[in-house]
C-alpha positions as CSV (number, residue, x, y, z in Angstrom):
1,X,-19.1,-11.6,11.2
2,X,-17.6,-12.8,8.3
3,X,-14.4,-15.3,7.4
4,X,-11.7,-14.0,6.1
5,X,-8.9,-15.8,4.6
6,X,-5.3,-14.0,3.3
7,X,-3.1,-16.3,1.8
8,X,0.6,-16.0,0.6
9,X,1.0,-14.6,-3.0
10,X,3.8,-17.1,-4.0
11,X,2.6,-20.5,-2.2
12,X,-1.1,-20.0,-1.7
13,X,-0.5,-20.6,2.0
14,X,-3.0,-19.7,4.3
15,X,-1.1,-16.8,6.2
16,X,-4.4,-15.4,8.4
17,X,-7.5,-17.1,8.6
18,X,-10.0,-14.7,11.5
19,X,-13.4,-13.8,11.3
20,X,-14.5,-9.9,11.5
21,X,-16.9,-7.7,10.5
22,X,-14.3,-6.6,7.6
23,X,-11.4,-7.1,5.8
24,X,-9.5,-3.9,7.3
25,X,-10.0,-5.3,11.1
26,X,-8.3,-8.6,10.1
27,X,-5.2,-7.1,8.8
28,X,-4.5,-4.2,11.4
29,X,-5.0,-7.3,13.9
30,X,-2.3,-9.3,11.5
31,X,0.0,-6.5,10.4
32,X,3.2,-7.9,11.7
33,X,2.4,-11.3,10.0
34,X,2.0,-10.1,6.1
35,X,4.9,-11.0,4.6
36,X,4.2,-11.9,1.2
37,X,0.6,-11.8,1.5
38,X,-2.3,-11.4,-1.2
39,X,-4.3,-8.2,-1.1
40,X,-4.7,-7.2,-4.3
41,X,-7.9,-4.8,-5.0
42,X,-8.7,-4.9,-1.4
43,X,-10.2,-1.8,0.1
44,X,-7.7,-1.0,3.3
45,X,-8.6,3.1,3.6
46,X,-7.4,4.3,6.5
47,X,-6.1,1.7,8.1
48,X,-3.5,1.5,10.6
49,X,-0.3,-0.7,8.9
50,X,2.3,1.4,11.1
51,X,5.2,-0.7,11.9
52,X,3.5,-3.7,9.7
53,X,5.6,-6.4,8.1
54,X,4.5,-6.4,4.3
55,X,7.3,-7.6,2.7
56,X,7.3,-8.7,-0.7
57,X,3.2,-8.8,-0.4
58,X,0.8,-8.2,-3.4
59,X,-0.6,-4.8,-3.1
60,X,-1.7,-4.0,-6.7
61,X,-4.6,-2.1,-6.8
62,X,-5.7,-1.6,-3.0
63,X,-7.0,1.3,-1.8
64,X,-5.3,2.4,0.9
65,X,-6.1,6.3,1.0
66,X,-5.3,7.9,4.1
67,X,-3.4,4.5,5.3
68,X,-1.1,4.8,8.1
69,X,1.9,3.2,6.5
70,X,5.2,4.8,8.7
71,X,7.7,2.6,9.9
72,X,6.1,-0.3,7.6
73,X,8.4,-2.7,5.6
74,X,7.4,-2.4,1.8
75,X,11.2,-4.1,0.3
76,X,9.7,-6.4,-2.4
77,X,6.1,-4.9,-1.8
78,X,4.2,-4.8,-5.5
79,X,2.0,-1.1,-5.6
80,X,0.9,-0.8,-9.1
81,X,-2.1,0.8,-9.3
82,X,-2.3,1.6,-6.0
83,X,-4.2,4.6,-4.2
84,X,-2.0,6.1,-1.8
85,X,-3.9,9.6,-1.6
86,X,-3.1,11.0,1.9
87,X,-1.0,7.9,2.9
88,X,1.5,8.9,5.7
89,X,5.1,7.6,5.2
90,X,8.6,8.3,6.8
91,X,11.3,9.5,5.0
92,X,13.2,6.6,5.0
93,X,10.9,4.6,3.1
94,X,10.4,7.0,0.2
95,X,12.7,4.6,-2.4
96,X,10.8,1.5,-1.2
97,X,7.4,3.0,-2.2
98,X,9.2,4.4,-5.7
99,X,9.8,0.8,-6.1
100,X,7.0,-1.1,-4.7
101,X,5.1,1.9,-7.7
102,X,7.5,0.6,-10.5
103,X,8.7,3.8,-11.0
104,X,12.1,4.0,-12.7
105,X,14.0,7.0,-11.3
106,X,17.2,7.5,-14.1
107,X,20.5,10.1,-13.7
């Protein structure tokens, strides 16, 4: 077991503090409660965000091939550099993730 610890991105305030044998159990146990959080570079593949809350969180440069991300809120979310190979998504939250990619879409 090890201690993890995700703090906000803007305030540095501890959000999640759990211990777990990896990163990826701590946040699909904390999913609704990631607002804003810091996971920059982190290594999420595959990991069950459906329905998550990840509003305005840091996101540049995770890994999260194959992630389940449908029904997750990404307004705000930063993805630069993200892999989202095989990522599942609805619809609905194809202009958040153009966004969240800083992808300028122009007429």
């Amino acid at each position: 077991m090890e201690k993890f610890t995700i703090k906000n991105r803007f305030t540095q305030k501890i959000i999640v503090e759990d211990e777990a044998e990896t990163l990826r159990e701590v946040v699909e146990k904390n999913k609704a409660n990631l607002g804003g959080a810091n996971l920059g570079g982190a290594d999420l593949r595959g990991t069950n965000l459906r329905g998550a809350d990840l509003r305005g969180a840091d996101l540049r440069g995770t890994n999260l091939r194959g992630t389940d991300l449908r029904g997750t809120d990404l307004r705000g979310t930063d993805l630069w550099g993200t892999d989202l190979r095989g990522t599942k998504i609805k619809i609905t939250q194809k202009e958040d993730i153009i966004r969240a990619l800083g992808i300028i879409i122009e007429e």
